[in-house]
C-alpha positions in Angstrom: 0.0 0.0 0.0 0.9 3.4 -0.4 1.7 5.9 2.3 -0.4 8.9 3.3 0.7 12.4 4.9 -0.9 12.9 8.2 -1.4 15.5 10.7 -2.0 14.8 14.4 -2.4 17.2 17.3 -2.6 16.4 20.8 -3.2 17.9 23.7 -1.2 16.9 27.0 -2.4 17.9 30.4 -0.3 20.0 32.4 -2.4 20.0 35.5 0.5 18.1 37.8 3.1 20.5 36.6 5.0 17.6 35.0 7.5 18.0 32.3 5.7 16.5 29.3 9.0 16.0 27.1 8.5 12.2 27.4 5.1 12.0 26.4 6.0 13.7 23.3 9.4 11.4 22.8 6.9 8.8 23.5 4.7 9.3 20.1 8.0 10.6 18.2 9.1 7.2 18.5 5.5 5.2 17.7 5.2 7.4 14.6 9.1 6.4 13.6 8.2 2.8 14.1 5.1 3.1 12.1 5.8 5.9 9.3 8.1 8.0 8.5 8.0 11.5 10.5 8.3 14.7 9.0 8.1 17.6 11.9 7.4 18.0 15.5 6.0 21.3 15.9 5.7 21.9 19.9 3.0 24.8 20.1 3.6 24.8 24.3 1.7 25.6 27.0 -2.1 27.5 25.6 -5.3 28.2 26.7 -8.1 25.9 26.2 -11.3 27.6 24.3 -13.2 25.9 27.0 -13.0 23.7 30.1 -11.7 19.8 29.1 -11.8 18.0 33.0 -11.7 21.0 34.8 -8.6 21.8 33.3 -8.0 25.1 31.3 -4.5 24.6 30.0 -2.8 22.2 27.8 0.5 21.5 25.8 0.1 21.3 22.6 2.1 19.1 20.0 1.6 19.2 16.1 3.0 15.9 14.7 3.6 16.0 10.8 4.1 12.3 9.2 3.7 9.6 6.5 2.2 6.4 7.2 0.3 3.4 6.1 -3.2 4.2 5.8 -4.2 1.9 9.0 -2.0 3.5 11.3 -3.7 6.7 12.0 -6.2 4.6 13.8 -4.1 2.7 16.1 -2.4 5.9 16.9 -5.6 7.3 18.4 -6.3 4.5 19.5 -2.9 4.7 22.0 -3.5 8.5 22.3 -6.7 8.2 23.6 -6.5 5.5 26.3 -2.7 7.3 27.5 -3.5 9.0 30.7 -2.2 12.5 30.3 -3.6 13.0 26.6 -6.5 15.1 27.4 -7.4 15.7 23.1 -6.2 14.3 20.4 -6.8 14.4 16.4 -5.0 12.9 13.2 -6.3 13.9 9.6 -5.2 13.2 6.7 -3.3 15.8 5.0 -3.1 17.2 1.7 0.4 16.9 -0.3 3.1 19.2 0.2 2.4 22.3 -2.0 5.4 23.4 -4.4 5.6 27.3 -4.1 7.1 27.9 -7.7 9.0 31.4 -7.5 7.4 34.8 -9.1 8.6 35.9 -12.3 10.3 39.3 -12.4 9.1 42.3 -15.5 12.3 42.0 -16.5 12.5 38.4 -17.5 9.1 38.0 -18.6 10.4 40.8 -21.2 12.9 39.0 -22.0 10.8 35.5 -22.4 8.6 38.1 -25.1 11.2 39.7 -27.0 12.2 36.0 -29.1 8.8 35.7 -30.3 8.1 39.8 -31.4 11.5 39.4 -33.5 10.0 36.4 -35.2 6.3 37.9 -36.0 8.1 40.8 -37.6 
């Protein structure tokens, strides 16, 4: 089978105070086993838009990787029942865009000025 892009957030809770450094270690290394990861993009410490458990704040952790299409769901499935996870969410994610650079007056002039001397 082919592999997919996915993106997965997760919320830890950071109501004991405890350094969460090894829960995110933790899925680094289930994704690596599973896929191939791409980023780890470690939001921090944020407000939540609304109570989860009667806890207000959480660290938040985007994880950016390629995987088997049957993977996401064990994943969840690991987040979910882990005790500190208080959210967590993997999509599947669109292909990495290709930005192709902006072309300058000057050589779009230049790209014209072949084809004018030939009509003439």
């Amino acid at each position: 089978m082919a592999k997919t892009n996915y993106e997965a957030v997760l919320i830890f809770s950071v109501k004991d105070g405890d350094d969460v450094s090894a829960l995110v270690e933790k899925f680094k290394a289930l994704i690596e086993a599973n896929g191939t990861l791409t980023s780890v993009d470690e939001w921090g410490k944020r407000r939540l838009a609304y109570p989860i458990n009667y806890e207000t704040e959480g660290y938040y952790v985007l994880y950016n990787f390629e995987a088997e299409p049957d993977f996401p769901a064990e994943f969840e499935r690991i987040a979910n029942i882990t005790d500190r996870t208080i959210r967590s969410m993997v999509v599947k994610a669109q292909a990495p865009v290709q930005v192709k650079e902006p072309v300058s007056d000057a050589d779009e002039d230049a790209a014209d000025a072949p084809a004018e001397e030939a009509a003439e």
